[in-house]
C-alpha positions in Angstrom: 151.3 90.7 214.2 147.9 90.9 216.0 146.1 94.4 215.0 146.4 96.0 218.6 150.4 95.5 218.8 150.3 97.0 215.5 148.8 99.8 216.4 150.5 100.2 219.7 154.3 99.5 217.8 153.4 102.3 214.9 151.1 104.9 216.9 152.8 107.3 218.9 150.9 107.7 222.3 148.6 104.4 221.7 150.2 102.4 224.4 150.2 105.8 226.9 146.9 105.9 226.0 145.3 102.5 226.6 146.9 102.1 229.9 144.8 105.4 230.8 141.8 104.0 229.7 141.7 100.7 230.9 142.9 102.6 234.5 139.3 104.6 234.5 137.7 101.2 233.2 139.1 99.6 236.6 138.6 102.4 238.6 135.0 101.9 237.8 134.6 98.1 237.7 135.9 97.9 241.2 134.6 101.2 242.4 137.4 102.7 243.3 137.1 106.5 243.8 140.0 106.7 245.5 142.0 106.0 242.7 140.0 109.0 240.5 142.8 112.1 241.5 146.1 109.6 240.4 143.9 108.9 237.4 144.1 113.0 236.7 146.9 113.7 237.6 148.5 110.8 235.0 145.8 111.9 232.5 147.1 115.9 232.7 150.9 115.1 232.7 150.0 112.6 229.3 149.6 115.4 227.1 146.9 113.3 225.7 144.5 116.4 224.1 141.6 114.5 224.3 141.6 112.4 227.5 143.1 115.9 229.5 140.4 117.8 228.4 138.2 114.8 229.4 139.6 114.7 232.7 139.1 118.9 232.7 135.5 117.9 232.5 135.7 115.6 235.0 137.2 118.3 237.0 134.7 120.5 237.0 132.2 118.1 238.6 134.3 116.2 240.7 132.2 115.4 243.6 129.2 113.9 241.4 131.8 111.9 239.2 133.4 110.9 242.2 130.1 109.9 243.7 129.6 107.8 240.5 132.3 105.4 240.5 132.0 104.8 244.6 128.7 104.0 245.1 126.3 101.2 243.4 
């Protein structure tokens, strides 16, 4: 069994969580800002700890972030 379907089969939350973060890793490959508030939203309603407090961050400098992953 290859090590990442390992984990994902035996580690609760590993699956919820990977789709998150390759969602913000397209989100910023193709620039899409507009995708940034679904991003939250799925990242609050997770109950991933780590990436919701991430995404509080995020949050609290929205405009800048957002800025980030629109332009070049």
């Amino acid at each position: 069994m290859p090590y990442l379907t390992k984990i994902f089969a035996e580690v609760d939350g590993a699956t919820t969580i990977n789709e998150l973060v390759q969602f913000f890793y397209s989100l910023m490959k193709t620039r899409n800002g507009s995708g940034l508030d679904d991003w939250l939203e799925r990242v609050i309603a997770s109950g991933v700890r780590e990436l919701r407090n991430f995404a509080q961050g995020i949050r609290k400098d929205d405009d800048a972030v957002l800025a980030g992953i629109s332009e070049p």
